[in-house]
C-alpha positions, 0 to 999 in steps of 0.5 A, a space after each residue: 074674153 080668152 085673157 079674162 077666162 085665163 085669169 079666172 083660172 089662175 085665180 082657181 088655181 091658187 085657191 087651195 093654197 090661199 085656203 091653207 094660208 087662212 087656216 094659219 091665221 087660226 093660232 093653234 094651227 100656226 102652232 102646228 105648223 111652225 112646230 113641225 118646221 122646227 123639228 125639220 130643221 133641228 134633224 137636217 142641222 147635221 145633214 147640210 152640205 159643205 158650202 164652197 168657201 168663196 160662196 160663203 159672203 153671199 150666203 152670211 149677207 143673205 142671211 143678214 140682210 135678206 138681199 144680195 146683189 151679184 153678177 153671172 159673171 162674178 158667180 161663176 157658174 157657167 151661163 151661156 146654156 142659159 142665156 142662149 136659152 132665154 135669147 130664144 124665149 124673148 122674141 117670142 115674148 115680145 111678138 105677144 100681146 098685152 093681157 087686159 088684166 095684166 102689165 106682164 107676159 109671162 112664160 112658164 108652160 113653155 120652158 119646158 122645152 128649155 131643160 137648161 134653164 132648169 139646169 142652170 137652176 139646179 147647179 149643184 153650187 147653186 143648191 149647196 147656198 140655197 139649202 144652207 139658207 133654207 136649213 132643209 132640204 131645196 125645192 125648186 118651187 117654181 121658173 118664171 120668165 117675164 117681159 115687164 111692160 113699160 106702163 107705170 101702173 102699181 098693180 100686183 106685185 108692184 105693190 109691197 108685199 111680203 111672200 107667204 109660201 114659206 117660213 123662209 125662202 129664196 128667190 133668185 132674179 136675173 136681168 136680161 137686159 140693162 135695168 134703169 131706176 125706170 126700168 121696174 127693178 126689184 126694190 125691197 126695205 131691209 130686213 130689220 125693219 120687217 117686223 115693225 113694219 108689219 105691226 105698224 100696218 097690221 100684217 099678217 104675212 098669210 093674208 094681208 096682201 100688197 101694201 100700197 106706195 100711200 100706206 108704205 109712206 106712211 110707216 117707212 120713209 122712201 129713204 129706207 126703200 132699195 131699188 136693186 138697177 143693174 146691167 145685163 146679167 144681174 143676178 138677186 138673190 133674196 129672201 122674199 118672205 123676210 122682207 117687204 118687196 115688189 117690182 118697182 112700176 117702170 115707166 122708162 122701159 121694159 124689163 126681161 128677167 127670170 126669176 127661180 123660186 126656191 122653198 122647202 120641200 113641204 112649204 106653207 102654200 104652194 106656187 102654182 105648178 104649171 109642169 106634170 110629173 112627167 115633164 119634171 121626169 123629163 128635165 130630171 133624167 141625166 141630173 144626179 138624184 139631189 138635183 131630181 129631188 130638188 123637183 119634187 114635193 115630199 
């Protein structure tokens, strides 16, 4: 009864934004919007930041293809305090039981207590790519840890689907323990086929939802569908609003992954935020002012 209560509130929960993302099917309002978005990245051209030479091959194969597969070793950017972090979290995941309703247990609340996680997440490097991506200023929209349960079943986003919360943004996955083609590994179809996916299935990226294996077959042959496998410590870089994508339902094993949303700081909808102003405040203090905007909505 607790897990079915728990689900009605997330589903409470995320009602204003899907009410937003249904007036956007209203094409005036599209307008509106979309417009605004433009006269937001025309103003922040000059303003974005310098990137660091070596990051610039992620950031163009990201921008031309949506996805770029990497490393903590080859970014770079120092980890351990992550790590330690997240090898704290995962016993207690694992001590957890399965949700009824669910095939993941997910930790959000509960980092709080972790504020190098969000450190990690908002190194200074790490941001210079994401807002050269974004084109506006970063928000740190959202921090998830999940354990991924072995169960085959295509729920969720296990079924393709393409994000609505922004006109572009950035989600940055990593593994946290090896991940096999039956271990649930981010899978996504490359981004020049968007668009005529979209139209073949009658897409609204706002409304549409998830999209099953059945219906995906049908408009895009599984040739053209890219499972991200990888070792501990893979790190995913994509842009799940410009691409069909989802969790590959594993059947194999169990997948330890977080993953850090990033959008602008005045996105379309919202994730739920599962942290009060004064957490954030708390992660925020020792952090240059950037990196605390970076934790806030406009």
């Amino acid at each position: 009864m607790i897990l079915n209560e728990n689900y009605l509130v997330k589903k409470i929960k995320r009602l204003p934004g899907k009410l937003k993302r249904e007036s956007l099917r209203i094409p005036m309002l599209d307008h509106l919007y979309y417009g605004d978005y433009i006269k937001r990245l025309e103003n922040h051209a000059n303003s974005l930041p310098a990137l660091d030479p070596v990051d610039l091959p992620l950031l163009n194969s990201l921008l031309k293809q949506g996805t770029v597969v990497t490393s903590l070793e080859e970014l770079a950017i120092s980890y351990k305090e992550l790590i330690d972090s997240a090898e704290d979290i995962f016993p207690k995941l694992r001590g957890l039981p399965i949700p009824k309703l669910e095939s993941c247990i997910t930790y959000r609340e509960e980092l709080i207590s972790y504020p190098q996680i969000f450190k990690w997440a908002l190194n200074e490097r790490l941001l210079d790519i994401v807002e050269n991506y974004l084109g506006v200023p970063v928000l740190l929209a959202g921090v998830t840890l999940q354990r991924t349960i072995a169960d085959g079943k295509p729920v969720h986003v296990r079924q393709w689907h393409v994000d609505p919360e922004d006109y572009r943004m950035v989600k940055i996955i990593i593994y946290f323990n090896d991940v096999g083609l039956d271990g649930g590994p981010f899978e996504y179809i490359p981004r020049h086929l968007t668009s005529s996916l979209a139209q073949a299935l009658n897409y609204n990226y706002y409304s549409s939802g998830f999209v099953s294996d059945q219906e995906m077959t049908r408009v895009a042959p599984k040739a053209t569908w890219i499972p991200c496998p990888g070792p501990y410590g893979t790190v995913i870089f994509t842009d799940t609003r410009s691409i069909f994508h989802r969790l590959k339902p594993p059947t194999g094993s169990q997948r330890y992954s977080i993953t850090f949303a990033y959008t602008s700081r005045r996105p379309i909808t919202t994730f739920e935020r599962n942290f009060s102003k004064h957490q954030l405040q708390v992660i925020a203090s020792g952090l240059s002012q950037r990196q605390q905007d970076c934790l806030f909505f406009d």
